[in-house]
C-alpha distance (Angstrom), angle and dihedral (degrees) to the residues before:
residue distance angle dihedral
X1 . . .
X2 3.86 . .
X3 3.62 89.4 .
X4 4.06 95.0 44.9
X5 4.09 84.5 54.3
X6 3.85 99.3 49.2
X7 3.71 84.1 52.3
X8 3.64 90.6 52.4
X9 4.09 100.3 53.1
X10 3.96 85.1 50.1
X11 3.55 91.7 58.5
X12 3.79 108.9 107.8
X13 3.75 104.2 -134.6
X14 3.74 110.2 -135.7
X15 3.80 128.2 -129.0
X16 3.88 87.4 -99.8
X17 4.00 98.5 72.7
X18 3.44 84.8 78.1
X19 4.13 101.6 -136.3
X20 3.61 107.1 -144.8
X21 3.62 107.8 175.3
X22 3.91 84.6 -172.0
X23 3.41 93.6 78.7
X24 3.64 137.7 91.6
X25 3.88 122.3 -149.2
X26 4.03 111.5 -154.0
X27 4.00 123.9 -159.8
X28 3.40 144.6 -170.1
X29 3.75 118.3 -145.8
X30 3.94 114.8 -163.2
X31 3.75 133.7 -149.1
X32 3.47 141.2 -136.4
X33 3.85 120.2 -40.2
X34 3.37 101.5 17.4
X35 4.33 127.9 137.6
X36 3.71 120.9 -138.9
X37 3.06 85.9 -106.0
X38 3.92 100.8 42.9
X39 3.89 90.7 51.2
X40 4.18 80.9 48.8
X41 3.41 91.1 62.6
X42 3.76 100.2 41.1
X43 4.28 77.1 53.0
X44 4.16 95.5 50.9
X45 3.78 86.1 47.4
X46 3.50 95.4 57.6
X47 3.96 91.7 41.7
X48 3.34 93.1 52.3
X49 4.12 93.4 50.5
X50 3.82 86.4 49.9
X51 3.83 91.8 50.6
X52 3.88 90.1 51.4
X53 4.22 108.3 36.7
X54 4.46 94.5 22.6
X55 3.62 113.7 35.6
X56 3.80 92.3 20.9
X57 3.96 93.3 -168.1
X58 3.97 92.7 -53.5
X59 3.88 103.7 146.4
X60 3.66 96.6 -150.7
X61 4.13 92.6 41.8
X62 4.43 81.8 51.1
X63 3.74 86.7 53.8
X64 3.69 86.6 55.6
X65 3.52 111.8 38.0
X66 3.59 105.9 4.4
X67 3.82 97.5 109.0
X68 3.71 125.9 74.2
X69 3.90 116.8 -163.7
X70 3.68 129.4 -159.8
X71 3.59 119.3 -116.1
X72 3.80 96.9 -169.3
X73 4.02 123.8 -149.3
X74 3.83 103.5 -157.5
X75 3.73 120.6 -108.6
X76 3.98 110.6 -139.2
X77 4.06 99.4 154.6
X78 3.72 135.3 -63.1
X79 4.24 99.5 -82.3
X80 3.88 83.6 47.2
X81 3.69 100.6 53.6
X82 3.70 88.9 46.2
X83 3.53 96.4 45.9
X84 3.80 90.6 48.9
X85 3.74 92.9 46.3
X86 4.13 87.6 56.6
X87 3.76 87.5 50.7
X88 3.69 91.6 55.0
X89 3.68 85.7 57.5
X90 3.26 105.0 49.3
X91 3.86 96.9 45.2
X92 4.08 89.8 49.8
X93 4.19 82.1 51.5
X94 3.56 98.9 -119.7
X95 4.07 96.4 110.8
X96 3.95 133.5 42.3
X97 3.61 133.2 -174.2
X98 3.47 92.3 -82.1
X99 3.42 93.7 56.8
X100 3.86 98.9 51.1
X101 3.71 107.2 90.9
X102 4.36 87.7 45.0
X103 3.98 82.7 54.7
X104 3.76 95.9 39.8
X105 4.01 98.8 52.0
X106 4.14 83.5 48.4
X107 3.43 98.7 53.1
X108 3.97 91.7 49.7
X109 3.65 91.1 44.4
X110 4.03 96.9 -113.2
X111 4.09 91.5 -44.1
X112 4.43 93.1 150.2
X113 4.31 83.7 -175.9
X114 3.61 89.2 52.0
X115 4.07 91.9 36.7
X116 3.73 89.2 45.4
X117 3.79 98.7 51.9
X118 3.64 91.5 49.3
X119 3.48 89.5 53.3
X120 3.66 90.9 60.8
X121 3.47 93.9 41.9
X122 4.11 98.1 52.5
X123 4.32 99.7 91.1
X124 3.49 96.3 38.5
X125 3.91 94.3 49.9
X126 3.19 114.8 29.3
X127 4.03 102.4 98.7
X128 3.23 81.9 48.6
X129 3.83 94.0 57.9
X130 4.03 87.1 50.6
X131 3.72 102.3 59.7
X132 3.85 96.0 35.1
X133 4.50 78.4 48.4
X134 3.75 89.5 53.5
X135 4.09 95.9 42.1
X136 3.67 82.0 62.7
X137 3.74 97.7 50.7
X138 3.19 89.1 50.8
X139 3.24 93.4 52.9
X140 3.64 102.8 53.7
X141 3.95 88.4 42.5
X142 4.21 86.8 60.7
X143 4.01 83.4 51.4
X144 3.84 95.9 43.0
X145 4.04 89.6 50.4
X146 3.52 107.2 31.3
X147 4.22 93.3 43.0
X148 3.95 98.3 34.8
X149 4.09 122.2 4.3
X150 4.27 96.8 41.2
X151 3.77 79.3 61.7
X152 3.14 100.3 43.1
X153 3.73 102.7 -113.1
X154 3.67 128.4 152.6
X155 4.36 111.0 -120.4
X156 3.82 125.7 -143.7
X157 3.87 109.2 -169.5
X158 3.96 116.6 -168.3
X159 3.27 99.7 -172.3
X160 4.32 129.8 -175.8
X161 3.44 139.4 -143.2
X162 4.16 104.6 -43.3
X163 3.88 90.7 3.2
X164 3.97 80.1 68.7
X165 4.42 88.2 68.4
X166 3.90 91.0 37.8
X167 4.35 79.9 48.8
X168 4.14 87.6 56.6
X169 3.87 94.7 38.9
X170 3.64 92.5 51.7
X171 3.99 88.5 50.9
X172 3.06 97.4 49.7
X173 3.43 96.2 50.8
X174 4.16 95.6 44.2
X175 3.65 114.4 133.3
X176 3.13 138.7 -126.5
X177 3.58 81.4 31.6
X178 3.54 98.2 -135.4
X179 3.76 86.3 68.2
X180 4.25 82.6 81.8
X181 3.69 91.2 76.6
X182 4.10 87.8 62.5
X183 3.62 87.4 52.6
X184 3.60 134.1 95.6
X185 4.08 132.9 176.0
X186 4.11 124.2 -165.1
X187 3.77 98.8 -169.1
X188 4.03 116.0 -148.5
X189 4.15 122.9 -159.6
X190 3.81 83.5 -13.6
X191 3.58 123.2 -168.4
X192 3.68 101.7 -170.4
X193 3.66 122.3 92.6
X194 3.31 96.9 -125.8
X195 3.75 146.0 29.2
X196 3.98 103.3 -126.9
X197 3.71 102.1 -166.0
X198 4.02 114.6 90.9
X199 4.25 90.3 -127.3
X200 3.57 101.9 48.3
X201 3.58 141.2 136.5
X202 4.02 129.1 179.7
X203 3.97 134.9 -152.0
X204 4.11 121.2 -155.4
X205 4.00 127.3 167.6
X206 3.90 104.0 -130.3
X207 3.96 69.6 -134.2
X208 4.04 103.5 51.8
X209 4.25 96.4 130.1
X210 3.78 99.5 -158.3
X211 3.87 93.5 38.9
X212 3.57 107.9 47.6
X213 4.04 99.9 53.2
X214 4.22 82.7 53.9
X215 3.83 100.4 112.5
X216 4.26 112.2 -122.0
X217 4.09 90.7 16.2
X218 3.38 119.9 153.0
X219 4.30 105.3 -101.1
X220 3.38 128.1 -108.4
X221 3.94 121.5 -82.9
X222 3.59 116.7 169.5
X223 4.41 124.7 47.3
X224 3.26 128.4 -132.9
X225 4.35 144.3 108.8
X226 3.88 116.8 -34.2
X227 3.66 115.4 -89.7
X228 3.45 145.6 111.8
X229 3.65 102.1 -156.9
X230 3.91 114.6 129.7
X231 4.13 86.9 -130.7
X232 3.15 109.8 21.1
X233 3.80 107.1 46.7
X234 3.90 98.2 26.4
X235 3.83 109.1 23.4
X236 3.91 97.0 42.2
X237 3.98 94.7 33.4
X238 3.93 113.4 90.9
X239 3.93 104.7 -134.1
X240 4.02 95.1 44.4
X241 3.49 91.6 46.6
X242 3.17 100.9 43.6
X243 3.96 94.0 49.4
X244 3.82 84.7 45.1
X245 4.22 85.1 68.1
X246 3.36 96.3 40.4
X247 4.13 90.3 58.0
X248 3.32 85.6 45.8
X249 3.93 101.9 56.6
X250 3.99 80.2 48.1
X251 3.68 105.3 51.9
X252 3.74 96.7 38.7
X253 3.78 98.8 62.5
X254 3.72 83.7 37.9
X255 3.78 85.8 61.7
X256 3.94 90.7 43.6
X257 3.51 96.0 61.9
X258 3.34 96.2 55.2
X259 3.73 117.9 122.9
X260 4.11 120.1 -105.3
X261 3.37 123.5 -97.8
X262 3.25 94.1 -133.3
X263 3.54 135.4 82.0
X264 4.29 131.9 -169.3
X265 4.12 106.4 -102.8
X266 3.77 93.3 -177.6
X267 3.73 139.7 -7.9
X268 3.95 126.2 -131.8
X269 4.11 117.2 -154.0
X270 3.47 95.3 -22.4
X271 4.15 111.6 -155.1
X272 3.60 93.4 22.9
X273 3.93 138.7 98.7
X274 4.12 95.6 -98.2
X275 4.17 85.3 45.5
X276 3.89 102.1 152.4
X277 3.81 137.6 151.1
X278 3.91 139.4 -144.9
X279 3.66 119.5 -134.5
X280 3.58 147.7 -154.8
X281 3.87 140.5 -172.8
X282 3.57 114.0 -99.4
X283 3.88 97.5 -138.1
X284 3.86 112.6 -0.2
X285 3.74 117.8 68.1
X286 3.51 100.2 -169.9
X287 3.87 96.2 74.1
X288 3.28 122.0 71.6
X289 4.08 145.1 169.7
X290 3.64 105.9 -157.1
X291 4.17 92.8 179.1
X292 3.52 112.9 92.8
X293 4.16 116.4 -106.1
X294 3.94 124.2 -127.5
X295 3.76 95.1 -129.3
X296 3.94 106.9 -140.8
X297 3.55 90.6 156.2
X298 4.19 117.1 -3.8
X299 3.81 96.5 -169.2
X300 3.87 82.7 62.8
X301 3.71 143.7 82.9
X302 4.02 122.2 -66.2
X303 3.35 114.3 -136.7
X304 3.86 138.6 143.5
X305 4.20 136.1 -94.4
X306 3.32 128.0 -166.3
X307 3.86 102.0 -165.7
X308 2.66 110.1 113.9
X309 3.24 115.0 -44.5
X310 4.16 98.6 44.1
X311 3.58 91.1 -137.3
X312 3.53 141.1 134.6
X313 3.65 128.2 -119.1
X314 3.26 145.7 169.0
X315 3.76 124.4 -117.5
X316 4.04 149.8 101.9
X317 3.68 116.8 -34.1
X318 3.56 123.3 -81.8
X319 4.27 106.3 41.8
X320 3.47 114.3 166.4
X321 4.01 101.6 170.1
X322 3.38 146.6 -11.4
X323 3.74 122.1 -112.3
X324 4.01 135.5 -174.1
X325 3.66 95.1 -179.5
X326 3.43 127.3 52.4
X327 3.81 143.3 149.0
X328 4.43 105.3 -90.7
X329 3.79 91.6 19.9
X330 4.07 110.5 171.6
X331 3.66 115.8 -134.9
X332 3.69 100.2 -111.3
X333 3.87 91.9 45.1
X334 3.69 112.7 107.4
X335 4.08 101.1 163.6
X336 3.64 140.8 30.6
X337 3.48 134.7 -170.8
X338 3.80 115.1 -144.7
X339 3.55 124.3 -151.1
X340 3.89 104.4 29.9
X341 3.99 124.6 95.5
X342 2.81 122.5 -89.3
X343 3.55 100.4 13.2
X344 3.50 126.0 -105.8
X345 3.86 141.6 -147.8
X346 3.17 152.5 176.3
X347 3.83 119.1 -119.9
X348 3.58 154.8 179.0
X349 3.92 105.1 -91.0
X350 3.78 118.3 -152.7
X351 4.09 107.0 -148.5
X352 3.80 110.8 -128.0
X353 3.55 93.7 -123.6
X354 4.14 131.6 -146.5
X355 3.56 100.9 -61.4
X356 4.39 93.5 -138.4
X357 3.56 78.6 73.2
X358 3.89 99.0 74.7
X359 3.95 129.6 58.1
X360 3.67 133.5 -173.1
X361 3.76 109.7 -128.2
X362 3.61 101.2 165.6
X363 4.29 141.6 34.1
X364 3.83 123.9 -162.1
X365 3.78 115.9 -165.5
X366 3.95 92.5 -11.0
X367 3.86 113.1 -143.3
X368 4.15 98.8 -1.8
X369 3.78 112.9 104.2
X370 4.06 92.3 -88.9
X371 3.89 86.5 65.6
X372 3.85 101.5 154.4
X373 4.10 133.6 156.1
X374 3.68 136.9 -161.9
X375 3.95 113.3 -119.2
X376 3.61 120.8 -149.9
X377 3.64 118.6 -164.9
X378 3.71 104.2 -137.4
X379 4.18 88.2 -159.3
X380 4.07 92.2 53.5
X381 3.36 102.9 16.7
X382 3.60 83.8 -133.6
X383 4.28 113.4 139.9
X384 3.62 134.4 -152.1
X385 3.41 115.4 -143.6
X386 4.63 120.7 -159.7
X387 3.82 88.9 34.0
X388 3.60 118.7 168.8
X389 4.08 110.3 -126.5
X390 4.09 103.4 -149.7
X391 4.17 84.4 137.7
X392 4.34 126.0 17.0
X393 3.38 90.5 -161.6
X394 3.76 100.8 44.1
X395 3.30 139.0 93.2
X396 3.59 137.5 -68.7
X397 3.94 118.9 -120.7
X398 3.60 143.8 137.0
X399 3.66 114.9 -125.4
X400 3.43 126.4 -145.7
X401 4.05 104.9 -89.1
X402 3.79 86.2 54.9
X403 4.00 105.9 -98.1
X404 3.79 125.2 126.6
X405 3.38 123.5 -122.6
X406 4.04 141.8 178.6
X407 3.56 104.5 -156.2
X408 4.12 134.6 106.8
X409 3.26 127.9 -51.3
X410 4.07 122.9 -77.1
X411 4.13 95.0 29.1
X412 3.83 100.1 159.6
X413 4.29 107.8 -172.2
X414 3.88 139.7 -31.4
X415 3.21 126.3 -100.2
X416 3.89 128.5 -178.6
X417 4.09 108.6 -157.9
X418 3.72 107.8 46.4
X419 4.08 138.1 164.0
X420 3.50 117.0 -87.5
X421 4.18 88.9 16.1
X422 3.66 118.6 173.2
X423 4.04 124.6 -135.5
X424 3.88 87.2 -112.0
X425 3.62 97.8 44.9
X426 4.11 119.0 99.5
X427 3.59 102.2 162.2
X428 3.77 143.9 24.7
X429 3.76 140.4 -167.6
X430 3.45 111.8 -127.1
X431 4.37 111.3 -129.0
X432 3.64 90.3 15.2
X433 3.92 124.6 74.9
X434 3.55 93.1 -125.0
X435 3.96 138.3 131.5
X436 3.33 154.0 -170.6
X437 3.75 113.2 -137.5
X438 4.05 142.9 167.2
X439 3.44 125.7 -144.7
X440 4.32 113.7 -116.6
X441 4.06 110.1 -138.1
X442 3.64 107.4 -124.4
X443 3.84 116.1 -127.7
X444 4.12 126.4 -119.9
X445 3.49 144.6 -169.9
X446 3.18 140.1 -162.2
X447 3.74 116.0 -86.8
X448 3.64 123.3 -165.8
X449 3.72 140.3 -47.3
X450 4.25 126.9 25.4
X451 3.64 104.0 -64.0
X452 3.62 127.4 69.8
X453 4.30 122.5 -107.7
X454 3.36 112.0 -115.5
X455 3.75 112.6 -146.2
X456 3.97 133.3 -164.2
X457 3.73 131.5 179.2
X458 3.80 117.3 -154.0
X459 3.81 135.3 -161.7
X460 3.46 110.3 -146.8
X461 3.95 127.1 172.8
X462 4.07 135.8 162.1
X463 4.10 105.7 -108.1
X464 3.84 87.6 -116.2
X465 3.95 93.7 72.6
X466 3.61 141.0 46.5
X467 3.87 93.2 -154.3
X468 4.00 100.6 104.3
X469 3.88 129.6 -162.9
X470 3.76 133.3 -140.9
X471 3.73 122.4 -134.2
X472 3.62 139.3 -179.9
X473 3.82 127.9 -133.6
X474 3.86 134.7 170.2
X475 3.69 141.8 -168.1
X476 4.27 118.5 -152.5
X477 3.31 104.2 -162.0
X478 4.26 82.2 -162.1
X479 4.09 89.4 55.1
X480 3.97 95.9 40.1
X481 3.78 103.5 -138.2
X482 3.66 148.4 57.4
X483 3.76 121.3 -79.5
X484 4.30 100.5 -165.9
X485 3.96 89.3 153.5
X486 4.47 91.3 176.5
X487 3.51 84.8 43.3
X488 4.33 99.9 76.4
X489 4.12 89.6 66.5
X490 3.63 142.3 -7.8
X491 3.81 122.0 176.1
X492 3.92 88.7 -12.7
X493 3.86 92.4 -53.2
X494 4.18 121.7 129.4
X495 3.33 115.2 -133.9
X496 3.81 121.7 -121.6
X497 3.99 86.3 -139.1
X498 3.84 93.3 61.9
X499 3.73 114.7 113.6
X500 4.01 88.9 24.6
X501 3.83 115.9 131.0
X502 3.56 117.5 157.9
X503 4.10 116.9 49.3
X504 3.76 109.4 167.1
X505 3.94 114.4 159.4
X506 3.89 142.3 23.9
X507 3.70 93.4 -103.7
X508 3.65 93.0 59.0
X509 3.15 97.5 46.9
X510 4.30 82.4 49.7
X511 3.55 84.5 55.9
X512 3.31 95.2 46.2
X513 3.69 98.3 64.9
X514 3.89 92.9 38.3
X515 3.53 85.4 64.2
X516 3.27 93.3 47.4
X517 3.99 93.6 52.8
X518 3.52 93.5 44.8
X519 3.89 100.4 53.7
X520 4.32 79.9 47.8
X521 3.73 97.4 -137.9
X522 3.79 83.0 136.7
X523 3.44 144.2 15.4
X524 3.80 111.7 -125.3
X525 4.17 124.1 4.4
X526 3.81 119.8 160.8
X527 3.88 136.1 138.9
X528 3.19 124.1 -100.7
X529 3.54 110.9 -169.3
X530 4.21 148.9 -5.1
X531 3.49 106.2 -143.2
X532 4.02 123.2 175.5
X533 3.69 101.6 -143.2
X534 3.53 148.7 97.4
X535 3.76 116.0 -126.8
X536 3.85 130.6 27.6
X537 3.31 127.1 -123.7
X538 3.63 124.3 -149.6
X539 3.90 140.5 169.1
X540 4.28 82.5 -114.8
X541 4.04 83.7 51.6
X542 3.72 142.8 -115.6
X543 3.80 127.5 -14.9
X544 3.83 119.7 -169.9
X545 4.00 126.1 -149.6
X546 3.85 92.2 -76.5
X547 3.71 108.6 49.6
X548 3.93 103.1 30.0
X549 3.91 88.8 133.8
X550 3.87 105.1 112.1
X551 3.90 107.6 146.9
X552 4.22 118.9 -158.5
X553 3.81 127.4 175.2
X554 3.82 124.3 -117.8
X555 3.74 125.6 -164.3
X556 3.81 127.3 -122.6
X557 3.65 91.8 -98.4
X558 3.98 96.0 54.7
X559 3.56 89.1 48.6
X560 3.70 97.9 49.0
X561 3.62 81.0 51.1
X562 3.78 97.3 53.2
X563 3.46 87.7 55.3
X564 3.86 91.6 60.7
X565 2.95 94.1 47.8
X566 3.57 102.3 52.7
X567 4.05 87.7 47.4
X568 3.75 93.6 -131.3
X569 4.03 89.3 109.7
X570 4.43 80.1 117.4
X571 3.56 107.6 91.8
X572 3.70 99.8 6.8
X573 3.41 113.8 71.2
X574 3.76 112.5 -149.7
X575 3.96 92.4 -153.9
C-alpha cells in the first residue's frame, strides 16, 4: 500500500482536476461497528445538517462546503474493532497492559463475553491488528490526497468515536507536510487524549458511557442524555449540536484564510492586455498547472473558470467569468472578473520610471490649491502639462482617475480632507506620505520707532539631512544691526550669520545665503520674506521683539519649493 501511495504523490495532476484552492472538502470519519452503509448514513446526516444551519442555500457557500465525503474506518467484527481500537491506544501511549481490560469492557459497552474473548485473543492478534490498522491509514490517506490535497482543496474531518484515532494517525502521517496547515479535525465522543491536528476542536457528553471510563480521554464538555451514538446522542441532542456549528463557523474561515499554495514562477507581458503568469506549487512537486493563469490578483487563490475562456486564474473569491467588455469599462482595463468583491481586473500598468528622467520646467499658481507643473521627459522630450506636484523629484505617472502626478512610486488617488490633515495641506496622495501644501503669509506690525522692521525667515539645514528648520531674523534700521538670536549655535553648529550687523537689501541678503551654500556649512538657507511690521503672527500665536525664535521643520519638498518660489533656484541648486 506504501508503494501504491508513493506512486500516487508522483502523479502529475493534469489541468483537468480542476484545483480550486477555494474550496473546502468536509468528512465524516466513523467508529467502531459501523456498515458501509451505517457509517453512510451517519455521513448523509451530517451533510444534510451542514446544508441546512452552514451553507444555508448560498450557491457559492454549496460550491464550497456542500459535499460531505466518507472517510471509512473498516468494519471486520465486533472483538476486532475493539481490539484495534486498544491498539490505537497503546501505540499513541495513552494505554498499557494494565489498562487493557478497563478499555476493552468500555469500548463494548460492559459486554464481559465480548471483553473476555478479546482478552484471549490480544497476544495472538495483535500484529495482526497493526498491519490491517495501517492498510486503513493508508487507505484514507489515498482518499484524503487523491480527492482533496492533489487539487488543492482544503479538508475538514469530523470524525466519531474510533474514527477520532484513525483522524490523528492520518495527520500525522500527511504528506507533504505542509499539507497539515490545510487540515482541520472536529473530534466527536473522542477517546484520544488529544486532538493532533493544529485547527481542531472536540465535542464529549459529560455523559458519553464508553468514552468517559477510557483512561487519559479528553473530559466531557457539553450536557445532555447518555449516549454515544454519532446521531442520536450528538446530532439530535441540542448542546452537542449546537457546539458542533459553532466549531464549524470557526474552523472554516480559519481554513479560508489560509495562504495559496501556489506561488508565480514567471510572468509574461506584465501591464499589458495578454498579461499572464506561470505557476508552481509551493511545496509539492508532483502537481502541476502547466496552462498559463490570468492573474487578477497573484497573492490570491488559483482556481478554474469556465466562461468563456475555461481557464484558470487567480483572483478574490467568488469568480464566475471573465469579461473584456462591460458597461463603465476604464480605458486601460482589459479584464474583469465577475462575481468576486470588489471587482477585479486586469490592466494596463504604467512603470514608474527612473525618476532623473523627469524635470519640472514650469509652475502655475505655486503653493495655492491650483499648484500645478509642467513635466518634461528628458528621454522623449515629450511634456505634461496640469501635473500635480506631491514630489519634484518623483516620478511621472498617471493615476487611475486620470490626473498627473510627480510623486513616488505606488500613489493610488487624491483626496482633499484626510486624517491627521494639516491647516496648510490641500491635497494628498493616497499610499504615499505626500502633499500638496501652500505657504500662509505671516502678519506684522509695526514695532517701535520711525523706520520700518525688516523681517526674514530662513531655512537652514546641515547637508547630511533633509529635515529643515525655520528661523527668524530682523533688521531695525533704528538699532543698526541684526538681532538672529537661534542663529549663534544649534546642536553645536556656528552659524555663518554670527558677527553680521548691517543687512540692508534683498540682494544681500541673496548673497548672503549663496555664500552660505557655497562654503557648505549647510544645506539649504534662503529668505523667505520682507515684511514691514512689528509682531508675528502665527497659528502657535504671537511673539514680541525678544522671543521671536520659534523653530519648525520642513520637508525636502517644501524647501525645494521655497526655493522656487523665491526665484533664486540659479546658482543654488536645491538638489
Amino acid at each position: 500500500m506504501n508503494k501504491i501511495i508513493l506512486l500516487l504523490l508522483i502523479t502529475t495532476v493534469s489541468l483537468f482536476a480542476q484545483i480550486d484552492e477555494y474550496k473546502t472538502d468536509i468528512y465524516f470519519g466513523n467508529g467502531v461497528w459501523n456498515s458501509p452503509e451505517a457509517a453512510r448514513l451517519s455521513r448523509d446526516a451530517l451533510e444534510n445538517r451542514i446544508k441546512m444551519d452552514i451553507i444555508k442555500g448560498d450557491e457559492k457557500l454549496e460550491k464550497k462546503y456542500g459535499k460531505v465525503y466518507l472517510s471509512y474506518n473498516w468494519e471486520r467484527g465486533a472483538m476486532a474493532d475493539v481490539l484495534e481500537t486498544y491498539y490505537q491506544l497503546k501505540e499513541a501511549g495513552q494505554v498499557n497492559n494494565l489498562d487493557f481490560f478497563t478499555v476493552i469492557y468500555a469500548l463494548t459497552g460492559g459486554n464481559l463475553i465480548l471483553s473476555a474473548k478479546a482478552t484471549g485473543a490480544l497476544m495472538v492478534s495483535m500484529p495482526f491488528y497493526a498491519d490491517v490498522e495501517q492498510a486503513n491509514v493508508d487507505e484514507m490517506l489515498e482518499k484524503y490526497y487523491d480527492t482533496s490535497f492533489s487539487k488543492s482543496h482544503r479538508v475538514l474531518l469530523i470524525s466519531h468515536s474510533q474514527g477520532n484515532l484513525f483522524a490523528n494517525r492520518v495527520y500525522n502521517s500527511i504528506t507533504p507536510k505542509e499539507y497539515q496547515e490545510y487540515f482541520a479535525n472536529i473530534q466527536v465522543a473522542t477517546p484520544a487524549e488529544k486532538v493532533n491536528a493544529t485547527n481542531n476542536s472536540y465535542i464529549t457528553l459529560f455523559g458519553d458511557p464508553v468514552i468517559n471510563p477510557i483512561p487519559g480521554s479528553l473530559p466531557g464538555n457539553v450536557t445532555g442524555d447518555m449516549g454515544h451514538e454519532f446521531i442520536s446522542a450528538y446530532l439530535e441532542q441540542e448542546e452537542p449540536y449546537n457546539k458542533l456549528i459553532a466549531d464549524l463557523n470557526i474552523l472554516l474561515p480559519i481554513l479560508d484564510k489560509t495562504i495559496s499554495q501556489w506561488q508565480t514562477k514567471e510572468e509574461l507581458n506584465y501591464g499589458t492586455k495578454d498579461y499572464r503568469i506561470k505557476v508552481e506549487h509551493r511545496f509539492d512537486p508532483s502537481v502541476t498547472v502547466d496552462t498559463e493563469v490570468y492573474p487578477f490578483d497573484p497573492a490570491k487563490k488559483l482556481y478554474f473558470v469556465e466562461n468563456p475562456y475555461n481557464t484558470y486564474v487567480k483572483g478574490g473569491y467568488g469568480g464566475t467569468q471573465i469579461l473584456d467588455f462591460w458597461e463603465g469599462q476604464k480605458e486601460n482595463q482589459f479584464y474583469k472578473l465577475e462575481g468576486t468583491n470588489p471587482v477585479e481586473y486586469i490592466e494596463e500598468v504604467i512603470e514608474c520610471k527612473d525618476p532623473s528622467l523627469f524635470e519640472v520646467i514650469f509652475h502655475q499658481n505655486i503653493n495655492t490649491k491650483d499648484w500645478r507643473v509642467t513635466v518634461k521627459n528628458n528621454e522623449t522630450n515629450e511634456t505634461v502639462e496640469g501635473v500635480y506636484p506631491f514630489n519634484l523629484e518623483g516620478s511621472l505617472y498617471q493615476l487611475e482617475s486620470g490626473e498627473w502626478v510627480i510623486a513616488s512610486c505606488d500613489g493610488k488617488s487624491i483626496v482633499d480632507s484626510w486624517e491627521g490633515q494639516k491647516e496648510h495641506e490641500v491635497y494628498k496622495l493616497i499610499e504615499t506620505n505626500e502633499t500638496i501644501f501652500t505657504l500662509k503669509d505671516f502678519v506684522f506690525k509695526k514695532y517701535a520707532g520711525t523706520r520700518p522692521l525688516l523681517v526674514y525667515r530662513y531655512i537652514v539645514a546641515p547637508k547630511s539631512t533633509y529635515d529643515s528648520m525655520i528661523y527668524w531674523t530682523w533688521y531695525s534700521y533704528d538699532l543698526g544691526h541684526v538681532y538672529s538670536p537661534r542663529f549663534d549655535t544649534h546642536r553645536g553648529q556656528i552659524s555663518y550669520l554670527e558677527g553680521l550687523t548691517i543687512l540692508q537689501s534683498r540682494n544681500n541678503i541673496l548673497g548672503l545665503v549663496k555664500s552660505i551654500y557655497e562654503n557648505g556649512r549647510y544645506y539649504h538657507s534662503m529668505i523667505i520674506e520682507e515684511l514691514s511690521e512689528e509682531v508675528a503672527w502665527d497659528r502657535d500665536g504671537i511673539y514680541p521683539h525678544s522671543s521671536i525664535t520659534t523653530t519648525t521643520p520642513l520637508s525636502r519638498n517644501e524647501v525645494i519649493a521655497l526655493f522656487v518660489r523665491l526665484g533664486i533656484n540659479n546658482g543654488i541648486d536645491p538638489h
